[in-house]
C-alpha positions, 0 to 999 in steps of 0.5 A, a space after each residue: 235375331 233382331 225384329 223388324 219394326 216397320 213404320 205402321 207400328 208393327 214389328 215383324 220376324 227378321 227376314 220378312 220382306 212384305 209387313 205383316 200387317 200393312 204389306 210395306 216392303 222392309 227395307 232388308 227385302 229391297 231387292 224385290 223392288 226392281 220386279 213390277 208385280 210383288 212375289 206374294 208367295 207365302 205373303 213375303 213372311 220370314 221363313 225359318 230357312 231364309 233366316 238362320 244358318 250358323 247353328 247344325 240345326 240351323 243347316 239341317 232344318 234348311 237342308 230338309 226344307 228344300 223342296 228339291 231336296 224332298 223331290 230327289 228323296 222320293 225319286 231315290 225311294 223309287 228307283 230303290 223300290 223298283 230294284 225291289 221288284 227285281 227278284 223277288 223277295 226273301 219273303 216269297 221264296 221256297 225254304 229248301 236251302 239257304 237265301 244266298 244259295 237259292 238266290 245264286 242257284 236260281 238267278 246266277 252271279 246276278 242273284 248273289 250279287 243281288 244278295 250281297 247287297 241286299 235288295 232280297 229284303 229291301 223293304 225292312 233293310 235299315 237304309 230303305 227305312 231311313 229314305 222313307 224316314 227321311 221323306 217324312 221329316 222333309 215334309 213335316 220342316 217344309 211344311 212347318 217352314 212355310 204354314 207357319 209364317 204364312 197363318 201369321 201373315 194371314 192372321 195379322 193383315 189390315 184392311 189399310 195396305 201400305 201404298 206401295 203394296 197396293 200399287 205393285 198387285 197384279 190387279 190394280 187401278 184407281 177411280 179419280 172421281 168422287 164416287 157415292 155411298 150407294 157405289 159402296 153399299 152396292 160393291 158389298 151387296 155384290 162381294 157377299 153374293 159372292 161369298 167374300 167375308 169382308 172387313 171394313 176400317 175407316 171406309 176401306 174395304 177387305 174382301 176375301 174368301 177361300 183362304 182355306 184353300 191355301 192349306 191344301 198343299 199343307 193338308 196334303 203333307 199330313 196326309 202323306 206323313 200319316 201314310 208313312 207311318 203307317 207303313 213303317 208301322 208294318 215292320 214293327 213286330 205284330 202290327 202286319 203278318 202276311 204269312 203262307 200256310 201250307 196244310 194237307 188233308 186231314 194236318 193240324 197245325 198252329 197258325 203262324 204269329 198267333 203265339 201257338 194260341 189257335 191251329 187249323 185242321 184242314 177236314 177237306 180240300 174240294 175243287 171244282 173246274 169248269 166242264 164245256 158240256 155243262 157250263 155256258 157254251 161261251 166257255 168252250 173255245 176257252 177251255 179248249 185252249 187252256 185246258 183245265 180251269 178252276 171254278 171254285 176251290 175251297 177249304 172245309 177247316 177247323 179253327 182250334 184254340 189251345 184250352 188252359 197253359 201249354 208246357 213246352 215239349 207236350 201236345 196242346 189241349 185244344 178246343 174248338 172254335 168253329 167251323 168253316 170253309 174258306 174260299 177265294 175272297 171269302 176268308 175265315 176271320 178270327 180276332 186280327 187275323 184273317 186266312 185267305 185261300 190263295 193255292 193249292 196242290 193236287 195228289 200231293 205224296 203222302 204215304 208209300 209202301 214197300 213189301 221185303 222180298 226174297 230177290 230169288 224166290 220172291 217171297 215176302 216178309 212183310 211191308 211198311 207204310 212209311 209216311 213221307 211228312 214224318 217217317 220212323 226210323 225202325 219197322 219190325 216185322 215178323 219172324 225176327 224181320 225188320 227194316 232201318 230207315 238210313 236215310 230219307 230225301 224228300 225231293 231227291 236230286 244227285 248233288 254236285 259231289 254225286 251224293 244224294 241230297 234233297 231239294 226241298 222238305 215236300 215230298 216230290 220225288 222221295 227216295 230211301 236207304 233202307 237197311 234190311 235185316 233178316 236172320 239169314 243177314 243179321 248185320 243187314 243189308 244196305 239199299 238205296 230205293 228210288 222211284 223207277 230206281 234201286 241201288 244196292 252200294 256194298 255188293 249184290 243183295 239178298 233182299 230188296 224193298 219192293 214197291 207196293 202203292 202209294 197214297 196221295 193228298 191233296 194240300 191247300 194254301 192259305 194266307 195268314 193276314 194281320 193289318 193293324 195298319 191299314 186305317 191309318 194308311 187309309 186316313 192318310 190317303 183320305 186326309 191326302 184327297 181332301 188337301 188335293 180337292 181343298 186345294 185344286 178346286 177353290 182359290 184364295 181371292 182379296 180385294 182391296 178397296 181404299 180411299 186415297 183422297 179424291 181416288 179409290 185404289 182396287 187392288 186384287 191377288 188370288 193363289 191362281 185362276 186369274 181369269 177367275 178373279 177378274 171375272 168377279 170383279 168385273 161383275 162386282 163393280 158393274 153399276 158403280 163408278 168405280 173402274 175396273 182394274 187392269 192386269 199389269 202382266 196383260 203383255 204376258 198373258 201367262 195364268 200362273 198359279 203360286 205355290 205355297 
């Protein structure tokens, strides 16, 4: 594109409407003529979008510098977030059955569609990263298509403005008398007590201050950008963990997304509740109505680290790393990560016995022990005695079918199918055992599993957390706040003074707070003959603020 060359000598971009330099109007900017007060808004520079639209790049770079175009962006990223919150997330559901099941079981036709479409993992699907990816590139080319012309702008302005620039400010007026060297010295004296840096050329002068304030909302798009990154980086693999583990007294196991590298063993699980003979008597009522209330739960932990290389297939050789207890709000941290007490559950099953019985005579054979979390598949007993495990349902329902199935891996409500063999009954005899139940399928047996006790423990839920991105959302957010105060809290305010023969001009502009800036300049001209300016808007008393 062709440079403007404007009459002052300066050249400016193609499509600039105000000379960078003198503030004349460019010729290809005469429609701005009919209007009273000139649109100072971004200093009348060219802007990269208002310039070029022939190339794809030309159309997608304006297309993305819209702001209506960042605004409907982010209205579309909440609404989709807000289905989000819906149902809840793959990440929060219990795995005892596939996703698509679950979701359909629990919530109907309206949870598998949910399904189908995806919203169960909404927040790491590729579309909903593409909205917040698309969000930031809309605010990295509005921000470049509008900071960029206007430091330019800003930079390159003279003391000396064009006549007409100065004569279409919101703010101007004219002295038609001559006025004394002592008036100037006093007008200087008065804009540096209020704090405006001034330039002179010639006997006019330039007073500005605050300029860095036009960079707030700029200031604020950074911040926003670094936000976004920052949470992007949370689907990127091992910057952000937030993982549930689930240990019962006395387990061991290795700590998710550590690489197989540290286990926890849980030695303890203690809960305390609040008693209302004890306790502040405030508390009674309280714990009348709601029952049980915990006061503290915590757990007594072990943090091992694996000692040397692992094989595959072997148990790891681990060493400790230290002790601990783990409370609500007061994590055991290690490394990265961090292990958060966040549940727990009471008298969880553990172990169940059953003793083999003569159904007729009552005599018994024997019992095995079986471990819910990991049972065997064979217990031998004495004199030629011996119990198969067939079958195993942790958390036993009838299924649709009418077959036995489970729910879920932790054992709620178990149930068996044992195969009993005796000498009498060497082929063995089949029975299905649950609690307060027993089945025997192939006919009347002669041998039954009688129920002989139950051991409980008690399990602890606790949060696994790794957050390598939570200071670069932090520097976001704080870089936001400081373009939200940089921007709100100060405004960017020139005074023109100029000699235009026997008359001196004054013209005035800020970015907002007008009553502000004729405030300023009333004090600065009392005591001289200059006269105040008038607002050539004062039939519309309208304090607009302009937008960068």
């Amino acid at each position: 594109m062709n440079q403007v060359k404007c009459d002052c000598g300066h050249v400016n971009p193609h499509g600039t409407i105000l000379c960078e330099a003198c503030g004349k109007i460019i010729e290809d900017g005469t429609q701005i003529t009919a209007e009273p007060v000139i649109d100072m808004r971004y200093e009348g520079s060219a802007r990269r979008s208002q310039t070029y639209n022939k190339s794809m790049i030309d159309k997608v770079w304006n297309f993305f510098s819209s702001v209506k175009v960042g605004v409907w962006l982010i209205i579309v990223t909440l609404i989709a977030s807000s289905l989000g919150t819906i149902l809840p997330q793959e990440m929060y559901i219990p795995n005892i059955m596939p996703v698509a099941d679950y979701y359909e079981d629990q919530y109907g036709w309206f949870g598998r569609l949910y399904y189908d479409l995806g919203f169960h993992n909404l927040y790491s699907s590729w579309w909903y990263l593409l909205l917040i990816a698309a969000i930031g590139v809309s605010l990295v080319i509005c921000s470049l298509d509008r900071v960029v012309p206007l430091y330019r702008a800003l930079k390159k302005q003279r003391v000396i403005r064009h006549e007409s620039f100065l004569q279409r400010q919101r703010i101007f007026g004219t002295t038609s008398m001559a006025v004394s060297k002592d008036s100037y010295e006093l007008v200087k004296e008065q804009l540096k007590k209020k704090h405006y840096n001034i330039r002179e050329d010639e006997g006019n002068i330039l007073a500005e201050k605050g300029r860095f304030s036009r960079w707030g909302p700029y200031v604020n798009h950074v911040g926003l950008i670094i936000f976004l990154i920052g949470s992007m980086l949370r689907f990127v693999p091992g910057m952000y963990i937030d993982e549930i583990l689930w240990l019962r007294e006395g387990e061991t196991k290795v700590i998710p997304e550590t690489g197989g590298q540290y286990y926890l063993k849980n030695v303890d699980f203690k809960l305390e509740v609040y008693d209302k003979e004890t306790d502040n008597e405030a508390f009674s009522d309280a714990l009348d109505s709601a029952g049980m209330v915990a006061k503290n739960y915590q757990s007594d932990v072990i943090l091992y680290k694996t000692k040397g290389n692992t094989v595959a297939g072997e148990e790891p050789e681990l060493e400790e790393v230290e002790s601990s207890s783990i409370r609500v709000n007061e994590p055991l941290k290690f490394e990265k990560f961090a292990l958060y007490q966040v549940n727990y559950k009471l008298d969880e099953l553990s172990k169940m016995s059953f003793l083999l019985t003569n159904k007729t005579s009552g005599e018994t054979f024997g019992d095995i022990t079986i471990n819910l979390n990991d049972p065997e598949k064979m217990y031998e007993l004495d004199n030629g005695y011996s119990v198969e495990l067939m079958s195993y349902f942790p958390d036993f329902e009838f299924g649709e079918d009418g077959n036995p199935t489970t729910k879920s891996r932790v054992p709620n409500n178990p149930a068996f199918v044992f195969k009993m063999y005796s000498p009498e009954k060497p082929e063995g005899e089949v029975s299905f055992v649950a609690i307060q139940q027993t089945i025997e399928p192939l006919g009347d047996n002669e041998y039954k599993m009688a129920f002989n006790g139950i051991e409980t423990k008690d399990v602890t839920g606790l949060t696994v957390r790794k957050d390598l991105t939570l200071w670069i959302i932090g520097l976001g957010g704080l870089i936001f706040m400081i373009g939200v105060i940089q921007g709100a809290y100060w405004n960017h305010r020139r005074i023109w003074i100029q000699r235009k023969g026997d008359e001196v001009w004054v013209a005035a502009h800020t970015n907002k707070n007008w009553f502000g800036l004729k405030r300023e300049i009333q004090l600065v001209l009392t005591g001289t003959e200059i006269k105040e300016p008038m607002d050539q808007l004062k039939d519309n008393q309208v304090d607009e603020g302009e937008t960068d």
